[in-house]
C-alpha positions in Angstrom: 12.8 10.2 22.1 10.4 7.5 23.9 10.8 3.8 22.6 7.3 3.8 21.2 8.0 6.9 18.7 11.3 5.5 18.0 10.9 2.0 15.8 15.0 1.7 15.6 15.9 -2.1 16.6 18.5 -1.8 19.9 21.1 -4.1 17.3 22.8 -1.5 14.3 22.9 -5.0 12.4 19.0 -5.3 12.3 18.9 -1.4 12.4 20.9 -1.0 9.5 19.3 -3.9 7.8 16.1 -2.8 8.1 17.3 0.9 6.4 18.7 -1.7 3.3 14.8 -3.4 3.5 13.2 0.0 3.1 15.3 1.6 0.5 14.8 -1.4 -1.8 11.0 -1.5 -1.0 11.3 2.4 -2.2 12.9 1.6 -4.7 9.8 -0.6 -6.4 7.5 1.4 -5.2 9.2 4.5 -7.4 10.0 1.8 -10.7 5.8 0.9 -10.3 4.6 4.4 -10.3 6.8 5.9 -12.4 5.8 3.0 -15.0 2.0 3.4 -14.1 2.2 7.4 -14.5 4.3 7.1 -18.3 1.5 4.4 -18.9 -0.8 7.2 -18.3 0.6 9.5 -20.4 2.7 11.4 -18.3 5.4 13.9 -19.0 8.7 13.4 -17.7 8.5 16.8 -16.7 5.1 16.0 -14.5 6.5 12.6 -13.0 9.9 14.2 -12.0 8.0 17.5 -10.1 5.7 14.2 -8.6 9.0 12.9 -7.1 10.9 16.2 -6.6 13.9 16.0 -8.7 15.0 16.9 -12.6 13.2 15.9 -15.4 17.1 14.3 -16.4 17.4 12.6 -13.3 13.5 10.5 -13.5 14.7 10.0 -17.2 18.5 8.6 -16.6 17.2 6.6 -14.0 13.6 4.9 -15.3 13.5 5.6 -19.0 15.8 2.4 -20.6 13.9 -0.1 -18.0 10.5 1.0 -19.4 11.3 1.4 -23.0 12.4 -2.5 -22.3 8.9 -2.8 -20.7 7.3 -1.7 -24.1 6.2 1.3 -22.4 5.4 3.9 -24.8 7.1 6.7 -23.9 6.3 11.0 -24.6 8.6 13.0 -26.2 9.2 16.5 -25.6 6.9 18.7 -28.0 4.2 16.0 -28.0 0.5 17.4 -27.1 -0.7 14.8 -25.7 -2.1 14.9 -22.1 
Protein backbone atom coordinates (compact mmCIF):
# COMPACT_ATOMS: atom_id res chain seq x y z
CA UNK A 1 0.00 0.00 0.00
CA UNK A 2 1.36 3.63 -1.04
CA UNK A 3 2.27 5.99 1.94
CA UNK A 4 -0.49 8.41 1.04
CA UNK A 5 -3.36 5.73 1.41
CA UNK A 6 -1.66 4.40 4.40
CA UNK A 7 -1.94 7.10 7.48
CA UNK A 8 0.04 4.54 9.97
CA UNK A 9 2.98 6.62 11.79
CA UNK A 10 6.54 4.62 10.81
CA UNK A 11 6.87 4.41 15.07
CA UNK A 12 4.33 1.29 16.63
CA UNK A 13 4.55 3.75 19.81
CA UNK A 14 2.72 6.68 17.96
CA UNK A 15 0.98 3.88 15.76
CA UNK A 16 -0.42 2.22 18.54
CA UNK A 17 -1.18 5.38 20.40
CA UNK A 18 -2.95 6.87 17.87
CA UNK A 19 -5.40 3.39 17.72
CA UNK A 20 -5.81 4.19 21.82
CA UNK A 21 -6.86 8.10 20.55
CA UNK A 22 -9.41 6.73 18.19
CA UNK A 23 -11.08 4.09 20.14
CA UNK A 24 -11.70 6.62 23.06
CA UNK A 25 -12.84 9.32 20.60
CA UNK A 26 -15.38 6.29 19.49
CA UNK A 27 -16.17 5.72 22.35
CA UNK A 28 -17.87 9.40 22.97
CA UNK A 29 -19.05 9.60 19.96
CA UNK A 30 -21.26 6.13 20.68
CA UNK A 31 -22.07 7.55 24.66
CA UNK A 32 -23.43 11.05 22.70
CA UNK A 33 -25.58 9.40 20.21
CA UNK A 34 -26.75 6.76 21.95
CA UNK A 35 -27.84 9.53 24.70
CA UNK A 36 -29.19 11.85 21.87
CA UNK A 37 -31.23 8.83 20.15
CA UNK A 38 -32.91 7.60 23.90
CA UNK A 39 -33.53 11.49 24.29
CA UNK A 40 -35.48 11.06 21.15
CA UNK A 41 -37.37 8.44 22.10
CA UNK A 42 -35.70 5.64 20.82
CA UNK A 43 -36.02 1.89 21.40
CA UNK A 44 -33.25 -0.02 22.51
CA UNK A 45 -34.05 -2.29 19.98
CA UNK A 46 -33.74 0.72 17.14
CA UNK A 47 -30.39 2.16 18.71
CA UNK A 48 -28.77 -1.34 19.00
CA UNK A 49 -29.75 -2.31 14.91
CA UNK A 50 -28.29 1.69 14.50
CA UNK A 51 -24.96 0.33 15.97
CA UNK A 52 -25.14 -3.40 14.83
CA UNK A 53 -25.18 -5.33 17.92
CA UNK A 54 -28.00 -6.79 20.65
CA UNK A 55 -30.48 -4.86 22.09
CA UNK A 56 -28.61 -6.50 25.70
CA UNK A 57 -25.37 -5.44 24.61
CA UNK A 58 -26.45 -1.24 23.82
CA UNK A 59 -28.41 -1.78 27.20
CA UNK A 60 -25.52 -3.36 29.56
CA UNK A 61 -23.27 -0.99 28.11
CA UNK A 62 -25.18 2.74 27.99
CA UNK A 63 -28.30 2.24 30.06
CA UNK A 64 -27.02 2.89 34.04
CA UNK A 65 -24.80 6.01 32.62
CA UNK A 66 -28.02 7.65 31.19
CA UNK A 67 -30.46 6.71 33.77
CA UNK A 68 -27.66 8.75 35.92
CA UNK A 69 -28.01 11.44 33.23
CA UNK A 70 -31.86 11.67 34.01
CA UNK A 71 -32.45 10.34 30.71
CA UNK A 72 -35.85 8.98 30.52
CA UNK A 73 -35.56 5.82 29.39
CA UNK A 74 -38.40 3.31 27.12
CA UNK A 75 -39.40 0.26 28.32
CA UNK A 76 -40.31 -2.68 26.40
CA UNK A 77 -44.22 -2.69 25.60
CA UNK A 78 -44.27 1.10 25.62
CA UNK A 79 -46.10 2.70 22.30
CA UNK A 80 -44.43 5.49 22.14
CA UNK A 81 -42.42 6.42 18.95
Amino acid sequence: MPAAENPVPPEPADALAAVVALRRLADQLEDAAVEQAMRAGWSWPQAAEALGVTRQAVHKKHAKRLITAGVKLRRRGDDRV
